[in-house]
RODO-2510 file (C-alpha; in nm, 4 decimals, decimal comma):
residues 252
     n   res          X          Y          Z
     1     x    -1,9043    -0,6270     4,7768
     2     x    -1,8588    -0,2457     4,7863
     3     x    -1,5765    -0,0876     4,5384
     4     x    -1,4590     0,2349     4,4930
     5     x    -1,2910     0,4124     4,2389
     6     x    -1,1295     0,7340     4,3189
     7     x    -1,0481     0,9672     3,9897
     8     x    -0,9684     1,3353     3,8624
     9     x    -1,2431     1,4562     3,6699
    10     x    -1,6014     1,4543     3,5474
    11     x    -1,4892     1,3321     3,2441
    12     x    -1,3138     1,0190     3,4365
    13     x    -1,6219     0,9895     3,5739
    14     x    -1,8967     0,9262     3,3101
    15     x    -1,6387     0,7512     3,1010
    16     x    -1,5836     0,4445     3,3800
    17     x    -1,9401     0,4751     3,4819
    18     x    -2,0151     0,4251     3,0539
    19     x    -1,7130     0,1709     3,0419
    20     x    -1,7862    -0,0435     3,3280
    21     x    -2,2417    -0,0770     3,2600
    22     x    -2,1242    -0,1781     2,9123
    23     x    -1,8561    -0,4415     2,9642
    24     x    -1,9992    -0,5881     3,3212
    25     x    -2,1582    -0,9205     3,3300
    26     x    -2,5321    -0,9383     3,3592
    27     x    -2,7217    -0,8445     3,5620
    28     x    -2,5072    -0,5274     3,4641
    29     x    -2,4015    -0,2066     3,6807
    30     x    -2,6338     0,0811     3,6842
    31     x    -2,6150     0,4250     3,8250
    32     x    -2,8503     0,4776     4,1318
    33     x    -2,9587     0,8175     4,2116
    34     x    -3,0890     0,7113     4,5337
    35     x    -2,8431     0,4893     4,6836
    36     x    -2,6326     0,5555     4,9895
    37     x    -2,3213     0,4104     5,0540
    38     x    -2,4244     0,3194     5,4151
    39     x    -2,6870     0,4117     5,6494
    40     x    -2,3840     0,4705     5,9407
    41     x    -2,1416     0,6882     5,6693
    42     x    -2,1695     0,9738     5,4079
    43     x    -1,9002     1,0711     5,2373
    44     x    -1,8752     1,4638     5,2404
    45     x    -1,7446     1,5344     4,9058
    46     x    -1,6995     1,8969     4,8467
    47     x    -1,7932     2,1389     4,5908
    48     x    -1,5778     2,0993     4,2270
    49     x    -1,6278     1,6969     4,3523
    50     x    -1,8624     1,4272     4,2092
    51     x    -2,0520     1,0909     4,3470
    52     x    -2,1802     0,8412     4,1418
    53     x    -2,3123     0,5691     4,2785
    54     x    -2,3780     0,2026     4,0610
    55     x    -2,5625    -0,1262     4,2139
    56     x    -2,5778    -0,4281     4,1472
    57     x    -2,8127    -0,6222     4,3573
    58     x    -2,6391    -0,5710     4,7103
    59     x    -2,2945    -0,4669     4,5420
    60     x    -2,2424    -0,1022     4,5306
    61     x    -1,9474     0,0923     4,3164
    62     x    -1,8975     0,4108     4,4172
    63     x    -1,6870     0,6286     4,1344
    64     x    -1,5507     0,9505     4,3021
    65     x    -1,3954     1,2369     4,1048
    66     x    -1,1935     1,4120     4,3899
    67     x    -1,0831     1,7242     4,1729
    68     x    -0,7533     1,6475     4,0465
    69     x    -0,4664     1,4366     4,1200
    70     x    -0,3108     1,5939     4,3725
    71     x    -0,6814     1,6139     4,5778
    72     x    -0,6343     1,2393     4,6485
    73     x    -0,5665     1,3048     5,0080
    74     x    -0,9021     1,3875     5,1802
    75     x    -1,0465     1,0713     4,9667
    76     x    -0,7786     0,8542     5,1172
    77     x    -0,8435     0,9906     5,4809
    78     x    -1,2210     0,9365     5,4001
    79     x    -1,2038     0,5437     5,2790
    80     x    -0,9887     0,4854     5,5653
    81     x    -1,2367     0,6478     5,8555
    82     x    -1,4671     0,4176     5,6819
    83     x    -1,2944     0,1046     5,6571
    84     x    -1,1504     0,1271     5,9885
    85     x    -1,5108     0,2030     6,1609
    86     x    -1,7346    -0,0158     5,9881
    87     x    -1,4868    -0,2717     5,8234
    88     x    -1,8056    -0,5188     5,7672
    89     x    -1,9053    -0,3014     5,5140
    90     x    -1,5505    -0,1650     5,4350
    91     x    -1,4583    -0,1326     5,0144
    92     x    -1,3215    -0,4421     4,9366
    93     x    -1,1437    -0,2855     4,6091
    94     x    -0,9943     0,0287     4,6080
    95     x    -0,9342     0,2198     4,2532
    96     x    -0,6810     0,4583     4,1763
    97     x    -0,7831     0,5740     3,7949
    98     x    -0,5008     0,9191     3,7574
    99     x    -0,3003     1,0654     3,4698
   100     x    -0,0030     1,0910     3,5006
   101     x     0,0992     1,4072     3,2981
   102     x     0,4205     1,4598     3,3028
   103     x     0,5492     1,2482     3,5998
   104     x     0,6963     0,8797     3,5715
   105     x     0,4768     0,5793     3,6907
   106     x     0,6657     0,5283     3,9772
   107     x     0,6502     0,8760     4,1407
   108     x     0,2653     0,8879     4,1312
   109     x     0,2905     0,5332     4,3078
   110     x     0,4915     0,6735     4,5625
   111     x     0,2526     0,9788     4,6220
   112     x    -0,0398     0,7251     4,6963
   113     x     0,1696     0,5116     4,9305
   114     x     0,3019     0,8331     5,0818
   115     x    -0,0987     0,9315     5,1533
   116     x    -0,1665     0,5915     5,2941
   117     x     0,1151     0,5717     5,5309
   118     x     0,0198     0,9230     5,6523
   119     x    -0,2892     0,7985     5,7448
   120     x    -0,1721     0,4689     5,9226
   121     x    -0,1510     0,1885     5,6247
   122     x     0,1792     0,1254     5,5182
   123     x     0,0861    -0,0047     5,1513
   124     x     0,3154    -0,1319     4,8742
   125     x     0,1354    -0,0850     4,5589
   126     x     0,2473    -0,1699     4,1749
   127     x     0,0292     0,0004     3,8901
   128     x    -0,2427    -0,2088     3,6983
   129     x    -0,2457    -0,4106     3,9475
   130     x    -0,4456    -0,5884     4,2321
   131     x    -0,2521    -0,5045     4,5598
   132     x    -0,3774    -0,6923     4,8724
   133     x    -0,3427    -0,5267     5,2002
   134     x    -0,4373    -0,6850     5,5054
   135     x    -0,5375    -0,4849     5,8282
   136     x    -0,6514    -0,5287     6,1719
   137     x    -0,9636    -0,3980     6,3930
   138     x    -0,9867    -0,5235     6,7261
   139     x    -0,7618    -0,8442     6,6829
   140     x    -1,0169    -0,9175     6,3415
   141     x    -0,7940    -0,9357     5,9934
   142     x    -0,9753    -0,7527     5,6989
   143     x    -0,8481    -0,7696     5,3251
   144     x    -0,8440    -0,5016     5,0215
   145     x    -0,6960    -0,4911     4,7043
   146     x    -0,5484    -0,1172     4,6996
   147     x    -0,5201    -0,1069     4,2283
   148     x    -0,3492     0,2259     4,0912
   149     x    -0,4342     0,2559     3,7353
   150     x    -0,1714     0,5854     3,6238
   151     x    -0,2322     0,6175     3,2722
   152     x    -0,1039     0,6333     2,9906
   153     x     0,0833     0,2904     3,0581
   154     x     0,3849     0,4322     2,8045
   155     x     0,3873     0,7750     2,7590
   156     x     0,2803     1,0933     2,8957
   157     x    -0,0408     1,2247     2,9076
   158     x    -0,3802     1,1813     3,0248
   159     x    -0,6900     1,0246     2,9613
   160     x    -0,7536     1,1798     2,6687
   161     x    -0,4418     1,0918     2,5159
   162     x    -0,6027     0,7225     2,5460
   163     x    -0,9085     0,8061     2,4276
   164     x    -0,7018     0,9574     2,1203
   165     x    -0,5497     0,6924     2,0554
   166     x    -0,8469     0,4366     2,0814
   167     x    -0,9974     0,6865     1,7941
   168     x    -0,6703     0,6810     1,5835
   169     x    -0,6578     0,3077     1,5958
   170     x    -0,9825     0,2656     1,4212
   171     x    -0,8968     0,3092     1,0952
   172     x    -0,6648     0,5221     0,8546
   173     x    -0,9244     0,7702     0,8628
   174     x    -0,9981     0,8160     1,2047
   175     x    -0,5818     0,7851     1,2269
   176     x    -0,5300     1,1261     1,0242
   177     x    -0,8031     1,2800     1,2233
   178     x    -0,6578     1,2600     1,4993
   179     x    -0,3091     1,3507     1,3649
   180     x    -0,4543     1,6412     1,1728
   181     x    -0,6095     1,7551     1,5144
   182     x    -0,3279     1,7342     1,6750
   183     x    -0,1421     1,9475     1,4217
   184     x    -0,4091     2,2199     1,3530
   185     x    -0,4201     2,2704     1,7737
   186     x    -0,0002     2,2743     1,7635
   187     x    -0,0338     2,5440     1,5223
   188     x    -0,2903     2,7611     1,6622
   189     x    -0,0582     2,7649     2,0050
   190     x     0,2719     2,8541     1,8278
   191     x     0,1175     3,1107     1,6104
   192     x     0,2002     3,3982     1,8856
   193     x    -0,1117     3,5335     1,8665
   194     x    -0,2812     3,3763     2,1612
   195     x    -0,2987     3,5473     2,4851
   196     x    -0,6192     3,4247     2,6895
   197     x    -0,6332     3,0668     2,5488
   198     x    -0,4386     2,7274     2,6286
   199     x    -0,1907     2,8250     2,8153
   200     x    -0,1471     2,5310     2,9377
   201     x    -0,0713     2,1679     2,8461
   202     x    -0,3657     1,9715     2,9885
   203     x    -0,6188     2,2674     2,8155
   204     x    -0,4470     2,1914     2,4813
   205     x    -0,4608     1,8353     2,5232
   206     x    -0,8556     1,8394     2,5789
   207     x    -0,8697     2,1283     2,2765
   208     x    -0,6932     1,8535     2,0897
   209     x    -0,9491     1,5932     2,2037
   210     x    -1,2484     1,8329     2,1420
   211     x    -1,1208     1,8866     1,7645
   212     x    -1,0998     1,5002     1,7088
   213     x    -1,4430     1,3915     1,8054
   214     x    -1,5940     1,7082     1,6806
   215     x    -1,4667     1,6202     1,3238
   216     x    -1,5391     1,2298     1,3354
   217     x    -1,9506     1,3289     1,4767
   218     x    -2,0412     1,6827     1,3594
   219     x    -2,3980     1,6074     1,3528
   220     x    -2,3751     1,6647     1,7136
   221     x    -2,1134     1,8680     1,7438
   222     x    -2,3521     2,1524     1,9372
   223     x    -2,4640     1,9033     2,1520
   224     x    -2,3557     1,9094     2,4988
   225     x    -2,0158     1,8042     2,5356
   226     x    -2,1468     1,5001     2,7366
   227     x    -2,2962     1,3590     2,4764
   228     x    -2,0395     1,4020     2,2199
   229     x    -1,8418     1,2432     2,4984
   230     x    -2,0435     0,8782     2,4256
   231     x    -2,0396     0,9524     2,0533
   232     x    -1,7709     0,6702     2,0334
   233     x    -1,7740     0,2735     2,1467
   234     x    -1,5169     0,3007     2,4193
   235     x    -1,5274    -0,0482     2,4808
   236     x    -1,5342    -0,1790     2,1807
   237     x    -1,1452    -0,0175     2,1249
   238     x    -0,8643    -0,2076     2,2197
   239     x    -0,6312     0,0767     2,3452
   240     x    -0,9293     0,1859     2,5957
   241     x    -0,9503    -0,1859     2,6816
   242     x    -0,6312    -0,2590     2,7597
   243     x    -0,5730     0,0435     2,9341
   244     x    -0,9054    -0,0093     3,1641
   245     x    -0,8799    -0,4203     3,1493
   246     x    -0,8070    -0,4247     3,5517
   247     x    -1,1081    -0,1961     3,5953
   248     x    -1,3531    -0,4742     3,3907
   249     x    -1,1853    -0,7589     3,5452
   250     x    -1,2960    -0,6371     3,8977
   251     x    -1,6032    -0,5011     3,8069
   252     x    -1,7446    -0,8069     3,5787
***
């Protein structure tokens, strides 16, 4: 089977690729410099893009940070070239991991549909979800499951909001970190003196983040930010769990 997840960033990135090698089944999911995704397709990603490509036996998941989540559209165009030309190898499951900011649920849902229809698939999709969509190449039916995951499932934000949250969930400790994080960044932005720095609400939101797991491992906080990335159990959180459950499910 041959899965794809399409996301925003390189964060998104190594934090499914660590999320989905830790909670898979064995034999587990690991990343494979030197696989291709087929020897008749490459996808051209672009410069500010990343691959990553996992196998498992003959499976392959292919995790695709596109550059934000309103770059969805040449990945969409891409996965359907593919799917439509060589639909015995096609992606089975298609994987929609965005933030949603500022926007409701729905309207990021429609945006995806919108990019599908464009491109010939007229898809009805509900988030966290499975969505089967059926299609036909030369009078042969073919089946994917088309999942958007927009998160946070119930508020704004992004995926660091999550990842907040898993932290302040922890314990009362972690809990006033990440309050007191939140707080010290909040004031730092309304103290007027800023001119160059976050001027804007996703950079203040990952400024928050930084300050969080910065204060909770600051034995590596001069590491590379990577690696202070990992410093937590992801899956071992229930907020990050629930939040990526669809993503484990399909990927066990």
């Amino acid at each position: 089977m041959n899965i794809i997840i399409l996301c925003e960033g390189f964060d998104d990135v190594l934090i499914l690729g660590y999320f989905i090698h830790k909670t898979s089944n064995d034999p587990k999911w690991f990343y494979n410099d030197k696989a291709i995704i087929s020897e008749h397709f490459k996808i051209p990603y672009k410069k500010g893009e990343k691959l990553e490509i996992y196998t498992r036996g003959n499976d392959k998941l292919v995790i695709w940070c596109v550059g934000g989540k309103d770059c969805f559209d040449f990945a969409i165009k891409t996965i359907y070239k593919f799917n439509t030309n060589f639909p015995m190898e096609r992606f089975e499951e298609i994987i929609f991991f965005s933030d949603r900011d500022r926007d409701e649920i729905p309207t990021s849902i429609s945006k995806i549909e919108n990019i599908f229809k464009d491109n010939g698939w007229s898809v009805s999709v509900s988030n966290n979800k499975q969505n089967l969509f059926k299609y036909e190449i030369e009078s042969e039916e073919y089946k994917v499951n088309i999942s958007p995951i927009i998160i946070p499932f119930d508020t704004e934000g992004a995926l660091e909001t999550v990842l907040m949250a898993g932290i302040a969930e922890t314990n009362d400790e972690d809990n006033f970190v990440v309050k007191s994080a939140k707080q010290y960044i909040k004031d730092i932005v309304e103290s007027g003196i800023l001119i160059s720095y976050l001027k804007h609400d996703r950079l203040k939101l990952k400024a928050e983040f930084s300050a969080v797991i910065s204060v909770t491992n600051p034995d590596r906080s001069t590491c590379t930010f990577n690696d202070l990335l990992l410093s937590h159990n992801w899956e071992e959180k229930p907020e990050i769990k629930r939040h990526l459950k669809l993503i484990e499910d399909i990927c066990k």
